[in-house]
C-alpha positions as CSV (number, residue, x, y, z in Angstrom):
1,X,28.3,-27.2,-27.1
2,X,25.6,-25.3,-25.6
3,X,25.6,-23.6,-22.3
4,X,24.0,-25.9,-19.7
5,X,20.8,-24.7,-17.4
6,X,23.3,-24.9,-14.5
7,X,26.1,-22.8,-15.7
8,X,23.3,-20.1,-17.6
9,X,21.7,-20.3,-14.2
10,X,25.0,-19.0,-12.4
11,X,25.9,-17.0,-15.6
12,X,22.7,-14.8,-14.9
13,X,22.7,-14.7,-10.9
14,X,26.6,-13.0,-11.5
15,X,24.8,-10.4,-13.1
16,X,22.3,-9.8,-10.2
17,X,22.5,-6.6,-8.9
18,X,22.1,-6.3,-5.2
19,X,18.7,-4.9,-4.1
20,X,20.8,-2.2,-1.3
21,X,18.3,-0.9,0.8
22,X,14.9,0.1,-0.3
23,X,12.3,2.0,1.2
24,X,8.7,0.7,-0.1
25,X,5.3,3.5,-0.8
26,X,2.6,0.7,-1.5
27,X,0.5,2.0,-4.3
28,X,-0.8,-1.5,-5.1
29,X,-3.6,-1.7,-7.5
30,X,-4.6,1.4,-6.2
31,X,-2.8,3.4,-8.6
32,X,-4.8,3.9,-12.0
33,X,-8.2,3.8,-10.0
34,X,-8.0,6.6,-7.6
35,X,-7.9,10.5,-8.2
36,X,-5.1,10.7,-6.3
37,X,-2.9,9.3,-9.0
38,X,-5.2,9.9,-12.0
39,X,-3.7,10.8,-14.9
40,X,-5.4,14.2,-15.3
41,X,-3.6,17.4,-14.1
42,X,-0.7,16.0,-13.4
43,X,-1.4,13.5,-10.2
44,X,0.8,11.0,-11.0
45,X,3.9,12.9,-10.7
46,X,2.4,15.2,-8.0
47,X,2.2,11.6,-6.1
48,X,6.0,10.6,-7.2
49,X,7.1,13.6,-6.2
50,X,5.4,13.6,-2.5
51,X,7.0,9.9,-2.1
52,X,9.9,11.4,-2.9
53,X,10.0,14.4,-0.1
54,X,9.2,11.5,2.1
55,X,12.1,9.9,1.7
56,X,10.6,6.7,-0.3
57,X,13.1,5.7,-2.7
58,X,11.0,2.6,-4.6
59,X,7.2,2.3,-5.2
60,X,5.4,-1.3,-5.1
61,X,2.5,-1.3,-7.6
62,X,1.2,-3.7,-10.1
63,X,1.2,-2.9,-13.3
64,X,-1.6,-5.1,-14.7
65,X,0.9,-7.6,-16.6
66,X,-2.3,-9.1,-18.0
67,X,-3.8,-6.1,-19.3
68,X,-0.9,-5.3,-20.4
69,X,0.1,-7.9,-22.3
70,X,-1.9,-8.9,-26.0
71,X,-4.1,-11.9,-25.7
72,X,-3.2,-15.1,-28.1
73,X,-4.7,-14.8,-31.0
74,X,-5.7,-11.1,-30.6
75,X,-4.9,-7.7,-30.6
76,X,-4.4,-5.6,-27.6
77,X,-6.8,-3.1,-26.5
78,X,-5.7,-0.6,-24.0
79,X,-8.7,0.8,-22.7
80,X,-9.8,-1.5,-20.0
81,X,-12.9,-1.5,-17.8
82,X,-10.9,-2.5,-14.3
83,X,-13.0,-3.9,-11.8
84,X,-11.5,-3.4,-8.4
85,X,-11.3,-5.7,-5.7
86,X,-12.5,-4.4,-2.4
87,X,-9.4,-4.4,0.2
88,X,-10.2,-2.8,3.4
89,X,-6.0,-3.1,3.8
90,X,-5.5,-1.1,0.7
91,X,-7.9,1.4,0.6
92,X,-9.5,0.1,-2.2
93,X,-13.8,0.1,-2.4
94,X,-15.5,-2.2,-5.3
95,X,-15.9,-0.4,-8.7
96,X,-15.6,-0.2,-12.3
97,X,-12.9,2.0,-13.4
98,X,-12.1,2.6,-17.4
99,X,-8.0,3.3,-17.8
100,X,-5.7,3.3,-20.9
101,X,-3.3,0.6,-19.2
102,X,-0.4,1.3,-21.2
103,X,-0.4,5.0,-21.5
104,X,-1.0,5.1,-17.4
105,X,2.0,2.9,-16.9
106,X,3.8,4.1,-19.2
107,X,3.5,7.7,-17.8
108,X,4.3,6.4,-14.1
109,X,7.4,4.7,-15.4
110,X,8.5,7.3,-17.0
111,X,8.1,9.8,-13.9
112,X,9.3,7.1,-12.0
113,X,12.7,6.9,-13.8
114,X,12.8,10.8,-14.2
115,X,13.1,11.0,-9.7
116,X,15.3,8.3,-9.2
117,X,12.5,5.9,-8.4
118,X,13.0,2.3,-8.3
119,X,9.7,0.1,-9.0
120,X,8.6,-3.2,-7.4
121,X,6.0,-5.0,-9.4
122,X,3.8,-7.2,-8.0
123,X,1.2,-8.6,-9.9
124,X,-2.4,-8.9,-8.2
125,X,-4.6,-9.9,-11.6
126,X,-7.8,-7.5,-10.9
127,X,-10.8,-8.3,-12.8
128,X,-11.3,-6.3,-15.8
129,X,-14.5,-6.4,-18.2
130,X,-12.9,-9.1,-20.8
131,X,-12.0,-11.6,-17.9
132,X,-8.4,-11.5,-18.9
133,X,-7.5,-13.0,-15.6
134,X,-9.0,-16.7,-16.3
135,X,-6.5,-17.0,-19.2
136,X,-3.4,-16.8,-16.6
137,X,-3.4,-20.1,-15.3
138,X,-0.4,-22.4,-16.3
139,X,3.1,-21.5,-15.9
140,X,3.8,-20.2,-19.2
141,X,0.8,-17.9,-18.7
142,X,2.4,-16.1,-16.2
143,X,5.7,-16.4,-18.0
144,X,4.1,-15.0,-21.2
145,X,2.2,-12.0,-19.7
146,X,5.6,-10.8,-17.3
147,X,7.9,-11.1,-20.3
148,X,5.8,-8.6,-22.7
149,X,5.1,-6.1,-19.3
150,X,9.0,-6.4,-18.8
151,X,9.8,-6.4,-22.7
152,X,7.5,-3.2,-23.2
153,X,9.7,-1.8,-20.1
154,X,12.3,-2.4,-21.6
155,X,11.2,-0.7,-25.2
156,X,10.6,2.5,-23.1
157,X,14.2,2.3,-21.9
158,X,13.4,1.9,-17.9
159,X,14.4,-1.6,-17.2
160,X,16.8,-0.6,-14.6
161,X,13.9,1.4,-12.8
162,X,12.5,-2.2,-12.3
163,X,14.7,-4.0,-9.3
164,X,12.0,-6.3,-8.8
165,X,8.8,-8.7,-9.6
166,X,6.7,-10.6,-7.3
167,X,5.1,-13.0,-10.4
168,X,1.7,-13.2,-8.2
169,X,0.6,-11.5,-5.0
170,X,-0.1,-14.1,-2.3
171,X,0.9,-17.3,-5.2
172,X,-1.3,-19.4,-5.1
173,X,-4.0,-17.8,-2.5
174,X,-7.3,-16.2,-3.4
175,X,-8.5,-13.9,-4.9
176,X,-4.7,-13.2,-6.5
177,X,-4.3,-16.6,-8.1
178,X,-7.6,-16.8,-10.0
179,X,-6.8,-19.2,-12.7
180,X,-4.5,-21.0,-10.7
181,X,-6.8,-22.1,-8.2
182,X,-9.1,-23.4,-10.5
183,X,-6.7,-25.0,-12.8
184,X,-4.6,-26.6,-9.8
185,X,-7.4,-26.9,-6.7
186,X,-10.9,-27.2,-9.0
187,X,-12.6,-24.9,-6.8
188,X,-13.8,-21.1,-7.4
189,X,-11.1,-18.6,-6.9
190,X,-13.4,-17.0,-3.5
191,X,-13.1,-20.0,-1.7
192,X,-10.2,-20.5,0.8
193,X,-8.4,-23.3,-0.3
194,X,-7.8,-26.4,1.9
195,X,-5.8,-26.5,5.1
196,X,-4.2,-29.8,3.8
197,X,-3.0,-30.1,0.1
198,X,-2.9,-33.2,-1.6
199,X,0.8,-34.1,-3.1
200,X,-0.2,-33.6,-6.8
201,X,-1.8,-30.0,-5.6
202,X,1.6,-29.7,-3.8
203,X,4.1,-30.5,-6.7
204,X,1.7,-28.5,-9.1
205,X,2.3,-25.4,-7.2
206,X,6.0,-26.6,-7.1
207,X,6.4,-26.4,-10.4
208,X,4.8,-22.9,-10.6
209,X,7.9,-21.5,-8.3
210,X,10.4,-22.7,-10.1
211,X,9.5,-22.4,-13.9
212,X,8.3,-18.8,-14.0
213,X,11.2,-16.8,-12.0
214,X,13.5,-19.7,-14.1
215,X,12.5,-18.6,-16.9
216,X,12.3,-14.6,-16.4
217,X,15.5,-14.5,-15.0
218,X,17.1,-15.9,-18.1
219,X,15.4,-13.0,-20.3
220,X,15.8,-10.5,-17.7
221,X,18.7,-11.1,-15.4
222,X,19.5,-8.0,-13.5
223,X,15.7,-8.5,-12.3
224,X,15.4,-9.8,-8.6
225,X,11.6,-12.6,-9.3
226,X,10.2,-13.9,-6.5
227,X,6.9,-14.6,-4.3
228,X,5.2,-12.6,-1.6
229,X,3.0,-14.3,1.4
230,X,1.0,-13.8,4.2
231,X,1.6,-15.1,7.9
232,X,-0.2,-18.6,7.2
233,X,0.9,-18.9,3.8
234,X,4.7,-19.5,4.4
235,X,4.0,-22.7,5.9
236,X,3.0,-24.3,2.8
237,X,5.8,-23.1,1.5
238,X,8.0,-24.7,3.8
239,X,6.9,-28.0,1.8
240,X,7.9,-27.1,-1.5
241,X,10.9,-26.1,-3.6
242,X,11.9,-22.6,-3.7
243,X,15.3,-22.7,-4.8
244,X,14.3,-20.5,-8.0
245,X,13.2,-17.6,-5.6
246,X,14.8,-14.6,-5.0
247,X,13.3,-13.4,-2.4
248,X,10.4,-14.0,-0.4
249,X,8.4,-11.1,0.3
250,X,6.7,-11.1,3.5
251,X,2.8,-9.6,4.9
252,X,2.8,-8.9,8.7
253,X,-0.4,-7.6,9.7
254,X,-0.5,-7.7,13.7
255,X,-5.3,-8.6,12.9
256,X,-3.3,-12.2,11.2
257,X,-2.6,-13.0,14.7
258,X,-5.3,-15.7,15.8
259,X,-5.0,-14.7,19.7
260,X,-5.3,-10.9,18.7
261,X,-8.6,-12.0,16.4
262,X,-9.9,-13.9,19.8
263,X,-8.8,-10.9,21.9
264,X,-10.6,-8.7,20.1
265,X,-14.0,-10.7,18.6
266,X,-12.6,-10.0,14.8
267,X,-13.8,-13.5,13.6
268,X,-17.7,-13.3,15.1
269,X,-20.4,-12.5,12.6
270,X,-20.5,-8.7,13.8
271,X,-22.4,-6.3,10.8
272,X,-20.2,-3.9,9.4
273,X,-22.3,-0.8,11.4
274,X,-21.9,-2.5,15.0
275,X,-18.6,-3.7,14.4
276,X,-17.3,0.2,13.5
277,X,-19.2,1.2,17.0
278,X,-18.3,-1.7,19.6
279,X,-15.2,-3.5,17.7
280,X,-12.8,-0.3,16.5
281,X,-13.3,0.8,20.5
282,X,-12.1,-2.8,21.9
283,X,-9.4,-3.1,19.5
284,X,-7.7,0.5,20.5
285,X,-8.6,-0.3,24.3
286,X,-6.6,-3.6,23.9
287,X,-3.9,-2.2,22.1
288,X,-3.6,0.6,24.4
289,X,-3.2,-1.5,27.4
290,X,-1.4,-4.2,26.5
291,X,0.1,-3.2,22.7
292,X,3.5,-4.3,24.5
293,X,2.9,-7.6,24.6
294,X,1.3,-7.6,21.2
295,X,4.1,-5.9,19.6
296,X,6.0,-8.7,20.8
297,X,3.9,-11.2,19.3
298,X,4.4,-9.7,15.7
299,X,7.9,-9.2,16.5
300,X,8.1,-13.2,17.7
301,X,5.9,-13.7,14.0
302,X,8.8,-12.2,12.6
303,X,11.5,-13.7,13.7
304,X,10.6,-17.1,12.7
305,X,9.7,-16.2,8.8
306,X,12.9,-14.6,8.9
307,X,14.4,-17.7,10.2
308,X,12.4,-19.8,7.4
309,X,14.3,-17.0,4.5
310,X,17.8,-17.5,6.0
311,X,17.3,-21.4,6.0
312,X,16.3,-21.0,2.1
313,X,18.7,-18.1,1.2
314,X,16.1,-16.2,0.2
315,X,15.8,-12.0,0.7
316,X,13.1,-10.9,3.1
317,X,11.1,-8.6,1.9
318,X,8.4,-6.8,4.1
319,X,6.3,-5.5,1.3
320,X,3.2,-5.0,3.8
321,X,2.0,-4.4,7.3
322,X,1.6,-3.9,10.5
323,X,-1.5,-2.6,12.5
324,X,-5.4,-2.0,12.1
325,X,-5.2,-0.7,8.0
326,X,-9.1,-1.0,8.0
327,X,-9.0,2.0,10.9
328,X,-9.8,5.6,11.0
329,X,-7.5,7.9,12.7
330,X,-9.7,8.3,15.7
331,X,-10.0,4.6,16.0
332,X,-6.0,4.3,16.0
333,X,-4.9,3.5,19.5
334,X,-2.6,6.7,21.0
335,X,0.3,4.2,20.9
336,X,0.7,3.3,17.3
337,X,3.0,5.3,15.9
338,X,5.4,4.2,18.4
339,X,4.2,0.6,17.9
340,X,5.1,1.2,14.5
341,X,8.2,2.9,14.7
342,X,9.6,0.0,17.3
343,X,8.6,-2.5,14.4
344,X,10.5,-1.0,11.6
345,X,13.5,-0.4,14.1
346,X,13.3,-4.1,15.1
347,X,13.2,-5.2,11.8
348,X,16.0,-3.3,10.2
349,X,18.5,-4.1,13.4
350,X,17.1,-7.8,12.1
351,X,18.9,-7.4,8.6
352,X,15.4,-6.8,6.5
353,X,16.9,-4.1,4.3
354,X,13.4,-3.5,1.9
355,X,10.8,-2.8,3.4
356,X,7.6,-0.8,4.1
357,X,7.1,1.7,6.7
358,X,3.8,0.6,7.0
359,X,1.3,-0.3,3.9
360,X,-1.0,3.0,5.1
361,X,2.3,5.2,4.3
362,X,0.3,5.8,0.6
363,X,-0.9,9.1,-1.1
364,X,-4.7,7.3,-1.0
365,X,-4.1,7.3,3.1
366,X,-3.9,11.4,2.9
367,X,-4.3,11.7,6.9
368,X,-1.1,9.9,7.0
369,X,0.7,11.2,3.8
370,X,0.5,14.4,5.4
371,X,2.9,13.0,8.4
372,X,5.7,13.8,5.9
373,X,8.9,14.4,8.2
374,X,7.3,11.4,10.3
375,X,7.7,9.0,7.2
376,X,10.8,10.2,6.4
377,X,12.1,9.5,9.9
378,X,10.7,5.9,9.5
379,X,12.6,5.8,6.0
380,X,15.6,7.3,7.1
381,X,15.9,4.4,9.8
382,X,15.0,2.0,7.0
383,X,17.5,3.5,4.2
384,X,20.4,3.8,6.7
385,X,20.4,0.4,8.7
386,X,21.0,-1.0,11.8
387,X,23.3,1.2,14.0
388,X,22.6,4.4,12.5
């Protein structure tokens, strides 16, 4: 008789490596689309290199499993016309940007794997000129795209560079979940999606969780599959199944905080000009006065999503964070590296073992990748653990 799903279940999580400690550079979507990595002259492994003397010891980046993959019905095509999502947090303006997907990824892997790097993929599903994204909507969409990323991984011979997949940023919030949202929600993808889900919403998104990581994990079971969220996203969550995940990857961003948005006038209709000029000022005053008390609000923000993973047996993860990304250095208040460094300490003495220094900690952030023995500090306290 036939293996059943229970014992193949256990079968492949006695296989599962431990994820140890990883330190997290978060090149995002970033990575084919800036000069900073391009593929000319060497970038790439210039970057890999830098993350290395920094003490990073894993890079998060999606690898465009859609692109990627070959259509239904089609062949592939790997030059792609990549249309970028503006992201103030990542460092990312809109544009068109024309990349051979598989020879770029293919090239980072294979530096990746030549330092020692481990890779978390995260898949954000960027617009590209062939709409490829609208095709990923059911389940076995996102099954079928990971399996042929993960399958051509493995044909290059680096699938134990890969510890990790998060199947959809953010799963199932806009902009990330674009077919999803229509498929399960029947609204446009740039639309937030209701406070309050309905129950066949709720078991749809249900069945999303535990199908896809289900389903990877018996093709690929030294692979760690699970979801990442943002502060007001984990309580849906808490309504659902999640038994399938792996880990829950978490976004703390200190401008989530409602009280800090009131504090500091984030959510009036302020254009872009006057908000650089009177709102960048406010938030460093605030900060600078009072960042105590706010660091303890993160830290407080913290401390119950980790409480949420330990109830769930699920990994924390924080993938991203912590403090005003969309700021220039001169805007930063005077306190927040040690804001910073008190939140990574905090964390790791909390049990999070991967993690970011902070989401600006990227090559595309050069006034910051040039605090090199400061990010290794950060790293070290990261890589080493609590008590160290």
């Amino acid at each position: 008789m036939g293996q059943s799903q229970g014992a193949q279940d256990e079968s492949a999580m006695e296989v599962l490596p431990d994820l140890g400690r990883l330190a997290l550079t978060c090149w995002d979507y970033a990575w084919p689309l800036r000069r900073e990595y391009g593929p000319g002259g060497g970038a790439v492994e210039r970057a890999l290199d830098e993350a290395v003397e920094r003490g990073f010891n894993a890079v998060r980046l999606d690898p465009y499993p859609h692109l990627l993959a070959t259509p239904a019905n089609s062949v592939h095509l790997d030059r792609c016309e990549i249309f970028a999502e503006p992201d103030a947090r990542r460092g990312i303006g809109a544009g068109a940007e024309t990349v051979q997907i598989r020879k770029a990824f293919r090239r980072l892997l294979n530096g990746a794997a030549d330092r020692g790097l481990k890779l978390w993929l995260s898949g954000f599903f960027i617009a590209d000129s062939r709409a490829r994204r609208s095709f990923v909507r059911r389940p076995a969409d996102f099954i079928d795209v990971w399996v042929q990323t993960l399958e051509l991984v493995r044909e290059w011979g680096h699938l134990d560079t890969v510890v990790a997949v998060d199947f959809c940023h953010h799963f199932p919030f806009p902009p990330w979940s674009h077919g999803v949202i229509r498929r399960v929600f029947g609204q446009p993808p740039q639309r937030s999606l209701p406070e309050r889900w309905r129950s066949e919403q709720e078991q749809a998104v249900e069945q999303y969780l535990l199908e896809v990581p289900r389903a990877l994990r018996a093709l690929f079971p030294t692979i760690h599959f699970g979801v990442s969220a943002a502060a007001g996203e984990t309580d849906h969550l808490r309504q659902l199944d999640t038994s399938e995940l792996d880990f829950l990857e978490l976004g703390l961003w200190l401008d989530d905080d409602p009280r800090y948005r009131l504090a500091t006038g984030a959510d009036l209709p302020v254009p872009g000009l006057l908000d650089r000029r009177l709102g960048a000022p406010l938030r460093r005053a605030l900060m600078e006065a009072t960042g105590e008390h706010w660091r303890g609000r993160l830290q407080q923000q913290l401390q119950r999503r980790l409480a949420f993973t330990r109830l769930r047996r699920l990994q924390p993860v924080l993938g991203e964070g912590y403090l005003n990304p969309q700021a220039t250095p001169e805007q930063l208040p005077r306190g927040w590296a040690g804001f910073t460094e008190a939140l990574v300490g905090q964390a790791v003495a909390d049990g999070v073992a991967v993690m970011t220094p902070t989401s600006l900690a990227r090559p595309h952030s050069p006034w910051l990748w040039r605090e090199a023995d400061w990010l290794a500090h950060l790293n070290h306290l990261i890589l080493t653990g609590p008590g160290r």
